[in-house]
Biotite code that builds the C-alpha atoms (Angstrom):
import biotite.structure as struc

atoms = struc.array([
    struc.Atom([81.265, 62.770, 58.424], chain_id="A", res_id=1, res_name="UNK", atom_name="CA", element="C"),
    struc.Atom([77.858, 63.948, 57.326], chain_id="A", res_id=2, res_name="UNK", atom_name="CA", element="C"),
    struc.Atom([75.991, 66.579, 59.132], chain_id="A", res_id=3, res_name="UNK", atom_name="CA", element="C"),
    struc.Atom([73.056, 66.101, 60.515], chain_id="A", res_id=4, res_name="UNK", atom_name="CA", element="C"),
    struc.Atom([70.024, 68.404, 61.321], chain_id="A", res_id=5, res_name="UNK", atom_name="CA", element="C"),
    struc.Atom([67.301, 68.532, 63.809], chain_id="A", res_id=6, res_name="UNK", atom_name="CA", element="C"),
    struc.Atom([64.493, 71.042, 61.728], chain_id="A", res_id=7, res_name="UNK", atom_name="CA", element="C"),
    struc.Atom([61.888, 72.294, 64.258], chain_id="A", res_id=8, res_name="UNK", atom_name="CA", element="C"),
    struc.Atom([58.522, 74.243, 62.792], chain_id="A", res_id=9, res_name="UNK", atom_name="CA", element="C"),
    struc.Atom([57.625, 77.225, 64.675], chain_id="A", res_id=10, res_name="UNK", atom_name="CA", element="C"),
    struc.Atom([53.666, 75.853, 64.921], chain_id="A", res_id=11, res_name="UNK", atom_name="CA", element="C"),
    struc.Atom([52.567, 78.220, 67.288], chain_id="A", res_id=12, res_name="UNK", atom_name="CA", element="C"),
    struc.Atom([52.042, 81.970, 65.974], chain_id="A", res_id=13, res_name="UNK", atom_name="CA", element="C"),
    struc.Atom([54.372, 84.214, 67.960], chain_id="A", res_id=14, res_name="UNK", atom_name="CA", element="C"),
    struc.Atom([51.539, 86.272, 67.966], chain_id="A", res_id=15, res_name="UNK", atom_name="CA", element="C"),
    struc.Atom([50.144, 83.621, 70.859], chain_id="A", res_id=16, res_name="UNK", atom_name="CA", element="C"),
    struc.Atom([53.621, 83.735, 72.787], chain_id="A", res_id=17, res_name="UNK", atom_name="CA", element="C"),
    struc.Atom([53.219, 86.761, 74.903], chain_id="A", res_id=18, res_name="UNK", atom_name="CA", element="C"),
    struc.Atom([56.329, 85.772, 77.043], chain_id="A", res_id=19, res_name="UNK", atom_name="CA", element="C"),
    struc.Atom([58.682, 86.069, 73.829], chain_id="A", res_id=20, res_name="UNK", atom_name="CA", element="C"),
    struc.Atom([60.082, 89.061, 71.302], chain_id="A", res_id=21, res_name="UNK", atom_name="CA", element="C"),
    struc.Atom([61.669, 88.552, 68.406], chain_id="A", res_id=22, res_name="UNK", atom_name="CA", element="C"),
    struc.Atom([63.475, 91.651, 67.021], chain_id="A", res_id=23, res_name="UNK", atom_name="CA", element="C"),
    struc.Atom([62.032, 92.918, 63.799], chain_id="A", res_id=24, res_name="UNK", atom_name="CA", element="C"),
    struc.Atom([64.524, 95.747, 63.571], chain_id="A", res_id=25, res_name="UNK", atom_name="CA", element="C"),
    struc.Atom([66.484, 95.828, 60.025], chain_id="A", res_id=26, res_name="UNK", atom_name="CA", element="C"),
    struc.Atom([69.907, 96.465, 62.101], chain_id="A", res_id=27, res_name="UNK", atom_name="CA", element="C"),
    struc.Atom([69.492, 93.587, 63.902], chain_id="A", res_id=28, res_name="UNK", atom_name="CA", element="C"),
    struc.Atom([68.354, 91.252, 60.899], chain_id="A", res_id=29, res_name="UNK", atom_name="CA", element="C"),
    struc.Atom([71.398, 92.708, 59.066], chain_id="A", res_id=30, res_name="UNK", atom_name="CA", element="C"),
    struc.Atom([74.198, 92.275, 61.688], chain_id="A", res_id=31, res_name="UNK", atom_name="CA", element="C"),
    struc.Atom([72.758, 88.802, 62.642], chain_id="A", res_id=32, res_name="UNK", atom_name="CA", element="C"),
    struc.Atom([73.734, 88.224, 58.667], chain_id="A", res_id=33, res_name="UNK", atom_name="CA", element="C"),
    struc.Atom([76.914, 89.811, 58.823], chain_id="A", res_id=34, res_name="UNK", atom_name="CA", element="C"),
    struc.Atom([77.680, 87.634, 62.538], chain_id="A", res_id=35, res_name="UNK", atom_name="CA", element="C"),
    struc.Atom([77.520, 84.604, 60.207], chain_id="A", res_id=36, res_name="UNK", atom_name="CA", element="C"),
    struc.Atom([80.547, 84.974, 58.627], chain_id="A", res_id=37, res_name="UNK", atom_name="CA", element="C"),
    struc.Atom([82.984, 82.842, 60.351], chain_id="A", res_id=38, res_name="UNK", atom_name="CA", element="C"),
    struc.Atom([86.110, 85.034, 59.067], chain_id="A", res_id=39, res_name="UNK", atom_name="CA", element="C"),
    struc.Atom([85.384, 87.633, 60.931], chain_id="A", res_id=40, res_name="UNK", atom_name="CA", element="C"),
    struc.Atom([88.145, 88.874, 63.941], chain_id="A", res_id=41, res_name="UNK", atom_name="CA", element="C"),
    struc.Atom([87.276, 88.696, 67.274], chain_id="A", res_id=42, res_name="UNK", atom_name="CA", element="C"),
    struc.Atom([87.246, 92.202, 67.401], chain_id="A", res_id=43, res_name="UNK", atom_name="CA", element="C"),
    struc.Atom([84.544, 92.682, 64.672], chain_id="A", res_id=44, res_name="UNK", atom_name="CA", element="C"),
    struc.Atom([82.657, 89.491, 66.613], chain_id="A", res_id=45, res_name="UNK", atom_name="CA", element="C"),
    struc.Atom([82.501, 91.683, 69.757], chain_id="A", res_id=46, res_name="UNK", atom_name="CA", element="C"),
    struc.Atom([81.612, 94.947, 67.822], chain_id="A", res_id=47, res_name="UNK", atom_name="CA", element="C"),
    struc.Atom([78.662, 93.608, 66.385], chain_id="A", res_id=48, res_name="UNK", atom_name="CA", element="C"),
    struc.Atom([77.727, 91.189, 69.385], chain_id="A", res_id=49, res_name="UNK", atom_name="CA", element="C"),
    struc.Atom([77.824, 94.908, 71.285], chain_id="A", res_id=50, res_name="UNK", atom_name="CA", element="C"),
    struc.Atom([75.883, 96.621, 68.891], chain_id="A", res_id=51, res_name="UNK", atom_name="CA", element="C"),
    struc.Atom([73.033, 94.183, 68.620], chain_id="A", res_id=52, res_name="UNK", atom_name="CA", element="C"),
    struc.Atom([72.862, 94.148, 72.543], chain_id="A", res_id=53, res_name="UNK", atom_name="CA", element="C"),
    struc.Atom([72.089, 97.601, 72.259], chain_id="A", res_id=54, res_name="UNK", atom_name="CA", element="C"),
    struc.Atom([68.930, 96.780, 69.993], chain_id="A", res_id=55, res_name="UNK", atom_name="CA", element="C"),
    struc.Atom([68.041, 93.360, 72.447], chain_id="A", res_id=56, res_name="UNK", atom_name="CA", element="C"),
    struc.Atom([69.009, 95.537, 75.791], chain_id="A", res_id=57, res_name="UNK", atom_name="CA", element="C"),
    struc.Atom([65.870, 98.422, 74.586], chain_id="A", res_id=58, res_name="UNK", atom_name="CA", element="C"),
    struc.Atom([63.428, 95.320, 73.816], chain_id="A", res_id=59, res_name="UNK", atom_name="CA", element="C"),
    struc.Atom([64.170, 93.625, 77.069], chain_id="A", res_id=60, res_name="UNK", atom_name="CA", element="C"),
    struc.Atom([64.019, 96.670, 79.356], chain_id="A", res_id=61, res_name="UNK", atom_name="CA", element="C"),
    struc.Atom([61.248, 98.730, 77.312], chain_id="A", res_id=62, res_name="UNK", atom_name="CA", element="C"),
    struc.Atom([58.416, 96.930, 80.206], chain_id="A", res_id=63, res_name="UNK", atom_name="CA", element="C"),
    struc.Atom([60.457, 97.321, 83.638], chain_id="A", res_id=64, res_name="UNK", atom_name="CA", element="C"),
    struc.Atom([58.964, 98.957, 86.155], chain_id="A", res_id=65, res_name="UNK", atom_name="CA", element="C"),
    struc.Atom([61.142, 100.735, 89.313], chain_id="A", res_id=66, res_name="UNK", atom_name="CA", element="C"),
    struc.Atom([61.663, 97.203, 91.223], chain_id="A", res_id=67, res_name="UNK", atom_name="CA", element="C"),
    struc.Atom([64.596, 96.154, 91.746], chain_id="A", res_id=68, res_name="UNK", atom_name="CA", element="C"),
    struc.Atom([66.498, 94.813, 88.892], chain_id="A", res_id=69, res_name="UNK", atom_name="CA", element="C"),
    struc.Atom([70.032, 92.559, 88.619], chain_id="A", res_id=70, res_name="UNK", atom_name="CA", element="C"),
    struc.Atom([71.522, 92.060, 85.384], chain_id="A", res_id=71, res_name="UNK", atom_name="CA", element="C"),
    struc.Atom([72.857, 88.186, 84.916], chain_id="A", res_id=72, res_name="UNK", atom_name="CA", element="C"),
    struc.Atom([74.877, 87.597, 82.191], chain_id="A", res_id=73, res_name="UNK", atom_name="CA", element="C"),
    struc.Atom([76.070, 84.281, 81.268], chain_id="A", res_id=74, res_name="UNK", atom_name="CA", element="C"),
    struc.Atom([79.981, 84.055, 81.429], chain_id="A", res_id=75, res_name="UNK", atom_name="CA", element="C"),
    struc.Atom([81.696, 84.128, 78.106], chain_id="A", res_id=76, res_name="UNK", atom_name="CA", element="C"),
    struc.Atom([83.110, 87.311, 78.943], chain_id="A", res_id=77, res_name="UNK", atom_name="CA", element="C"),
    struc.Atom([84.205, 89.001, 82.527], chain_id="A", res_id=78, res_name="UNK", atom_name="CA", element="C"),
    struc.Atom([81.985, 91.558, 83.154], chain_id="A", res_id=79, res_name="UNK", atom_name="CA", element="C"),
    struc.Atom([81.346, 93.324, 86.958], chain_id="A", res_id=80, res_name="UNK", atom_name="CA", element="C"),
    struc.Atom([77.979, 91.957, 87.450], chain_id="A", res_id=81, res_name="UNK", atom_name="CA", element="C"),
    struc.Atom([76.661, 89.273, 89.226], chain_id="A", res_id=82, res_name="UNK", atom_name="CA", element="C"),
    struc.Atom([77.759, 85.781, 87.635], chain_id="A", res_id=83, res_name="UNK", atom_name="CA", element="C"),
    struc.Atom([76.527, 82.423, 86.675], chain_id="A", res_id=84, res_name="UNK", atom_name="CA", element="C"),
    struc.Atom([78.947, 80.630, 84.920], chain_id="A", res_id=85, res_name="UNK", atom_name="CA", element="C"),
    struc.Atom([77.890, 77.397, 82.667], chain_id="A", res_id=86, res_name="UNK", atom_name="CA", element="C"),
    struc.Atom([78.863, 75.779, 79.857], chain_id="A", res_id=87, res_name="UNK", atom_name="CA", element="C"),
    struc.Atom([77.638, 73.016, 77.988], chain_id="A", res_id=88, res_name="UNK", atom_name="CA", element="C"),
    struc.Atom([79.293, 69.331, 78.162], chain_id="A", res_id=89, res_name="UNK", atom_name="CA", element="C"),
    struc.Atom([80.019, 68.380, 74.581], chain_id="A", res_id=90, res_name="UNK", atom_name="CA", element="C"),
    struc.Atom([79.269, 64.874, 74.237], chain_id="A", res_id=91, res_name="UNK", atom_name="CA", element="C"),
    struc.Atom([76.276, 64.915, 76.509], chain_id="A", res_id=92, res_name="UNK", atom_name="CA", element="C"),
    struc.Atom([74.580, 68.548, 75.486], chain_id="A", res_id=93, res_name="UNK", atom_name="CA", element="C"),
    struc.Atom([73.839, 69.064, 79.353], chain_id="A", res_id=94, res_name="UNK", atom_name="CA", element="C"),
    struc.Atom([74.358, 72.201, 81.357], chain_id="A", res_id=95, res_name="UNK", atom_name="CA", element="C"),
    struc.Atom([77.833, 72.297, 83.655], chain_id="A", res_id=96, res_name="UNK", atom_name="CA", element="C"),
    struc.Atom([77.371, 74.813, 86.546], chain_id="A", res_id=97, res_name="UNK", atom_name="CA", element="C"),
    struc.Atom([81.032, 76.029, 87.166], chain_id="A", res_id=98, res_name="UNK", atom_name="CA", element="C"),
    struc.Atom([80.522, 79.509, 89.008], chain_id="A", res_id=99, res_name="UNK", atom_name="CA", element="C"),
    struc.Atom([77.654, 80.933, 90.913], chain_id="A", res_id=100, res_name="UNK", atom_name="CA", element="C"),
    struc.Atom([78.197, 84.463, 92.017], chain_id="A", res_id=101, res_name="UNK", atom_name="CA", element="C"),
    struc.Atom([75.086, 85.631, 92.975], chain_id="A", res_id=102, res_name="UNK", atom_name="CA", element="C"),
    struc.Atom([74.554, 87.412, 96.180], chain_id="A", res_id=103, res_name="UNK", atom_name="CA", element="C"),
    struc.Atom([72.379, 86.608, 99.255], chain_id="A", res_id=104, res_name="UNK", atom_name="CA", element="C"),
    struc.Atom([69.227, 88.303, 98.580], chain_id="A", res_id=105, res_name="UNK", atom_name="CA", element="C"),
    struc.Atom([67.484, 88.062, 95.086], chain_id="A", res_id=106, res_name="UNK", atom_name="CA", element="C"),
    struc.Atom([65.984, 90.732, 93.298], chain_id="A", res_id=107, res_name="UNK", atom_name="CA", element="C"),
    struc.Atom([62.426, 90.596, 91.666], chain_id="A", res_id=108, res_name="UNK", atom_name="CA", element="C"),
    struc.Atom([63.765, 90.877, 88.239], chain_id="A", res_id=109, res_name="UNK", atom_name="CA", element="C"),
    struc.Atom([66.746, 89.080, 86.569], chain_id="A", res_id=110, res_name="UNK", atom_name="CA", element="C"),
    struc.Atom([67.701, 90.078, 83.266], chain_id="A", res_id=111, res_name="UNK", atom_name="CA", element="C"),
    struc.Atom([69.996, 87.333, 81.621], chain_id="A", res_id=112, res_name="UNK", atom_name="CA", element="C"),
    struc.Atom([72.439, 87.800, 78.713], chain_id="A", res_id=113, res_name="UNK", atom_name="CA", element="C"),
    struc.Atom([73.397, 84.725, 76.976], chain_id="A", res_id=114, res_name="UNK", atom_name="CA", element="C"),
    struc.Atom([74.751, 85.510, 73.409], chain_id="A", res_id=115, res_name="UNK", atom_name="CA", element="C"),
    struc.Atom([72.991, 82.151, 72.120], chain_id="A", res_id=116, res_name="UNK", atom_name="CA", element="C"),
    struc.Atom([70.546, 79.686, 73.135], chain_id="A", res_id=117, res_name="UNK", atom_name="CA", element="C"),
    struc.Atom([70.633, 76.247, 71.448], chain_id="A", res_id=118, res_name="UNK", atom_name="CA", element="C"),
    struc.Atom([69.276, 73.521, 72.915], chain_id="A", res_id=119, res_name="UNK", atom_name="CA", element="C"),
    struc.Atom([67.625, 76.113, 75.775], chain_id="A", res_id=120, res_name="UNK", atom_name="CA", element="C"),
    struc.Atom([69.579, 73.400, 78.666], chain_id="A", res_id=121, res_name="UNK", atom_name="CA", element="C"),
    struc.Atom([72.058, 75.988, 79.866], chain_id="A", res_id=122, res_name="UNK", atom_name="CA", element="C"),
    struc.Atom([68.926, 78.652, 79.753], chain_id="A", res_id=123, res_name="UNK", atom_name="CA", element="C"),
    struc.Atom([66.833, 76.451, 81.572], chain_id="A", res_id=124, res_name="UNK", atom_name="CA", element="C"),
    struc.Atom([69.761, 75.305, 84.040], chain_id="A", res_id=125, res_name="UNK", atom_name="CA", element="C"),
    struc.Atom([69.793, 79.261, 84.579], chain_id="A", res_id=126, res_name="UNK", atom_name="CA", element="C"),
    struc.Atom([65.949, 79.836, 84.889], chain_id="A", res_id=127, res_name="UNK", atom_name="CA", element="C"),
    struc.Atom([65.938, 77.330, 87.724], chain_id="A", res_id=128, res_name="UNK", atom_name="CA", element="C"),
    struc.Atom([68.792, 78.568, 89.267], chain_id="A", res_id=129, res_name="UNK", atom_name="CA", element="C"),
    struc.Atom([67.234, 82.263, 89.748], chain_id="A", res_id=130, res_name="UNK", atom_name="CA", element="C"),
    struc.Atom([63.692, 80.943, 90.510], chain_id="A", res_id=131, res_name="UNK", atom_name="CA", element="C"),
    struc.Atom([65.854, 78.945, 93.670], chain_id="A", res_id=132, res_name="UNK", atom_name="CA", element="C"),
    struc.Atom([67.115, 82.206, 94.437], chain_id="A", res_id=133, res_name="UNK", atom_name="CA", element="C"),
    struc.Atom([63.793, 83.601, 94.493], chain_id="A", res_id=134, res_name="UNK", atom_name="CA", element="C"),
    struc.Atom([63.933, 86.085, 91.638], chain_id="A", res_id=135, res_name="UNK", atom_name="CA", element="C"),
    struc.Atom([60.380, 86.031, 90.380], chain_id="A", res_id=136, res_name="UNK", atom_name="CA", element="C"),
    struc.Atom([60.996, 87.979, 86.942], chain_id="A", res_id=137, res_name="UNK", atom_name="CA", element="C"),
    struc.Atom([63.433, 86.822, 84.601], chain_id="A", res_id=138, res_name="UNK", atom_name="CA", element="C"),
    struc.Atom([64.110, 88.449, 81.201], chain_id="A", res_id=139, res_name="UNK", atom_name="CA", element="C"),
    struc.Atom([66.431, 85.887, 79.096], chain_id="A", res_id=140, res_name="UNK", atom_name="CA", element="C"),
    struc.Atom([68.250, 87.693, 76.321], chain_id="A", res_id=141, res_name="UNK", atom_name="CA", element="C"),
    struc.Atom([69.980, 85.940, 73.598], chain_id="A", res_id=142, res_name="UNK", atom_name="CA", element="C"),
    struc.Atom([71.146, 87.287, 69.908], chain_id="A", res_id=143, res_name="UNK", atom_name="CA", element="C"),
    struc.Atom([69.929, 84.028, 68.406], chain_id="A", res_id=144, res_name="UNK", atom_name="CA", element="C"),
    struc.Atom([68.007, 81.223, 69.373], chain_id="A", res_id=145, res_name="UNK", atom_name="CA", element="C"),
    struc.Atom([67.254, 77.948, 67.579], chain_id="A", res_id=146, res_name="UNK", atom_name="CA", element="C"),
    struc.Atom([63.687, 77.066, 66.874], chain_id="A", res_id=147, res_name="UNK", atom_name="CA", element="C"),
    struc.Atom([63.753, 73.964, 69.743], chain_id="A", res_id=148, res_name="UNK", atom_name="CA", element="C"),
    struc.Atom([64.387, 76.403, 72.896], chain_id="A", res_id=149, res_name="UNK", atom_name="CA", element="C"),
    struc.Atom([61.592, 78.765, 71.161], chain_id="A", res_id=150, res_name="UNK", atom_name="CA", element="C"),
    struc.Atom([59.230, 76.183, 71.436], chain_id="A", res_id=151, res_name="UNK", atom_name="CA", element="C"),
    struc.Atom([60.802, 74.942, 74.514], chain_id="A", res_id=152, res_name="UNK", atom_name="CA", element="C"),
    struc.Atom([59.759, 77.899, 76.484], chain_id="A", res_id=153, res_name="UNK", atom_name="CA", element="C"),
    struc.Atom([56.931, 79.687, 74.736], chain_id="A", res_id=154, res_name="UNK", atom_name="CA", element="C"),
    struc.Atom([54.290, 80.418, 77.219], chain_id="A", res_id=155, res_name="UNK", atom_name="CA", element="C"),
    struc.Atom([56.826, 79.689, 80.288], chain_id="A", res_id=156, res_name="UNK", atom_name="CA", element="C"),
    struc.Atom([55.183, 81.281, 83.273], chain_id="A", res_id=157, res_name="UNK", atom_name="CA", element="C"),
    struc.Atom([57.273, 84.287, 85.553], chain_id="A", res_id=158, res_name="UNK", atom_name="CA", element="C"),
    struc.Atom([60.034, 84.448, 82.121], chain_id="A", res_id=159, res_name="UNK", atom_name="CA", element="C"),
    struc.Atom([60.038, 86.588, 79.450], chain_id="A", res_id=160, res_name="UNK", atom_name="CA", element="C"),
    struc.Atom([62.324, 86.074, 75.943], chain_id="A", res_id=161, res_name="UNK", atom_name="CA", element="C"),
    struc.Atom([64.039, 88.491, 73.449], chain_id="A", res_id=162, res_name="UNK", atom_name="CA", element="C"),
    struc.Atom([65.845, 87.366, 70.676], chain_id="A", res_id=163, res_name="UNK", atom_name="CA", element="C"),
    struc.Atom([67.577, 88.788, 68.090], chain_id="A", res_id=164, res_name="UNK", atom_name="CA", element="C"),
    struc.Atom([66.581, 86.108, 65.358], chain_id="A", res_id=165, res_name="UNK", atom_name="CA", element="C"),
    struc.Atom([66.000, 82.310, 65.373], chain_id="A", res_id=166, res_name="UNK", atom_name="CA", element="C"),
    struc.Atom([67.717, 79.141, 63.246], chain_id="A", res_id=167, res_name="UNK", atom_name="CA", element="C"),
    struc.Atom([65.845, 76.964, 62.593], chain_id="A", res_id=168, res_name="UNK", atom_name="CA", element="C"),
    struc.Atom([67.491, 73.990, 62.968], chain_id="A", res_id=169, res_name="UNK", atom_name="CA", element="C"),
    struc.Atom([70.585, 72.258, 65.110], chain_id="A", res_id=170, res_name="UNK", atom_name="CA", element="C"),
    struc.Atom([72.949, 69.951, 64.008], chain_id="A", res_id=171, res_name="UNK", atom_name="CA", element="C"),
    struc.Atom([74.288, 66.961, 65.358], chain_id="A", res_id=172, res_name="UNK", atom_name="CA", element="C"),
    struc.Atom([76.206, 68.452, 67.725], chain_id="A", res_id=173, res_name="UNK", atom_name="CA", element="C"),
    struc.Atom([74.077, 70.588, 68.909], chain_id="A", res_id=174, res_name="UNK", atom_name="CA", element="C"),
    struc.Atom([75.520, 73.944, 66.882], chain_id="A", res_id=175, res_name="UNK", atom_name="CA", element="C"),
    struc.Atom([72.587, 76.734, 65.335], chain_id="A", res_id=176, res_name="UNK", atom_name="CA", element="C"),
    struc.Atom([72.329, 75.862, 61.546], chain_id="A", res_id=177, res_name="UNK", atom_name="CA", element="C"),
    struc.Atom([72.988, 78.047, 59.562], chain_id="A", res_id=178, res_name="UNK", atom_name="CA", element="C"),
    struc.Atom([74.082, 79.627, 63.169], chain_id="A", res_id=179, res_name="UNK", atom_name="CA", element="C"),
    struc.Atom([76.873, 82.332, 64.046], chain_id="A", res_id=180, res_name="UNK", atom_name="CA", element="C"),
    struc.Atom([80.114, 79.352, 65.024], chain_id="A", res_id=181, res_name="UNK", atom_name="CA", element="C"),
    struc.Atom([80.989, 78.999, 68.777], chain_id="A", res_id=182, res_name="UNK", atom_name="CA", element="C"),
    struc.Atom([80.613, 82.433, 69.970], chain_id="A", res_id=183, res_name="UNK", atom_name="CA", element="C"),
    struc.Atom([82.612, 82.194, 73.200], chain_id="A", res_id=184, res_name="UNK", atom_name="CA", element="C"),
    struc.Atom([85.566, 81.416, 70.938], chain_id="A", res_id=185, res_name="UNK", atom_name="CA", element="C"),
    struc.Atom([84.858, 84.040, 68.240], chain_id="A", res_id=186, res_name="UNK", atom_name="CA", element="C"),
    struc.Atom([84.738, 86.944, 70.824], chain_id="A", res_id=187, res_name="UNK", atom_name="CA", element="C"),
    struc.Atom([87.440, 86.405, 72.302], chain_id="A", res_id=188, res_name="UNK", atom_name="CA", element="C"),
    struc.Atom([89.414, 83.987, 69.595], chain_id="A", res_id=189, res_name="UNK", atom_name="CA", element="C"),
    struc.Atom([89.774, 80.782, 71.359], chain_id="A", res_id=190, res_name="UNK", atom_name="CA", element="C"),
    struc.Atom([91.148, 78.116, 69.390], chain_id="A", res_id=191, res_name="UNK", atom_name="CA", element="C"),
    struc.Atom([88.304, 75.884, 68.204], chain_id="A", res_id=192, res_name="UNK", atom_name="CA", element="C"),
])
């Protein structure tokens, strides 16, 4: 089967796109390189995933003021925090809601950890989601993004981006090219 690609060109200067960061830190740069080795355990997978969080969690936090704040991560993993589970349908590409944990009452800010953003459908599915629940600050974090979701939501108004690097390409099945695998099944070493 040959692999296709979808190749988008980052036209816009970043420079212009106030609402995104892209990490220029050497650690980052050289873990995201190490991350795309697909031999690597599950263990080393979540050690590095958890040290470049460190690096993404300083960039996305560095402009908070004291309002209230929730922290929204995107379940691959089980973490105490409020939830919003969604995966993406494999055939289609789109967005499956499966689990929505959020409480009553919305803070102003949402920060939102997703380790990777694609195709930017399960980011946007999540965007909406929190704007519905009246959170009027939303933070999106992702270790690496693919060119398409960068230009998808450059300039988007009330949300704010930090990645750790972008691909820039997809191929045609929707997978990061060059890209870091699945990532839900290299943290925790789900069969492909």
């Amino acid at each position: 089967m040959t692999n296709t690609t979808t190749s988008i060109s980052l036209s816009s200067s970043v420079d212009t796109m106030k609402n995104i960061t892209i990490s220029d830190h050497p650690v980052v740069n050289k873990l995201i390189s190490v991350l795309r080795d697909l031999s690597l355990k599950p263990s080393q997978v979540r050690g590095i995933i958890d040290e470049i969080s460190r690096f993404l969690a300083y960039e996305s936090t560095k402009s908070l003021d004291n309002s209230s704040v929730s922290v929204i991560p995107v379940l691959r993993s089980d973490v105490p925090i409020y939830h919003i589970g969604i995966f993406r349908e494999k055939s289609t590409l789109q967005p499956i809601e499966y689990y929505n944990k959020l409480p009553k009452n919305s803070t102003e800010t949402a920060i939102v950890l997703d380790p990777v953003m694609a195709t930017g459908g399960t980011a946007q599915a999540v965007i909406t989601t929190l704007q519905e629940w009246g959170c009027k600050r939303i933070v999106f974090v992702s270790v690496l993004a693919s060119a398409q979701a960068f230009v998808r939501f450059s300039n988007t108004p009330g949300v704010e981006f930090v990645f750790g690097a972008i691909d820039k390409s997809l191929d045609d099945k929707g997978y990061l090219v060059p890209g870091i695998g699945d990532i839900g099944d290299r943290l925790y070493g789900a069969a492909a």
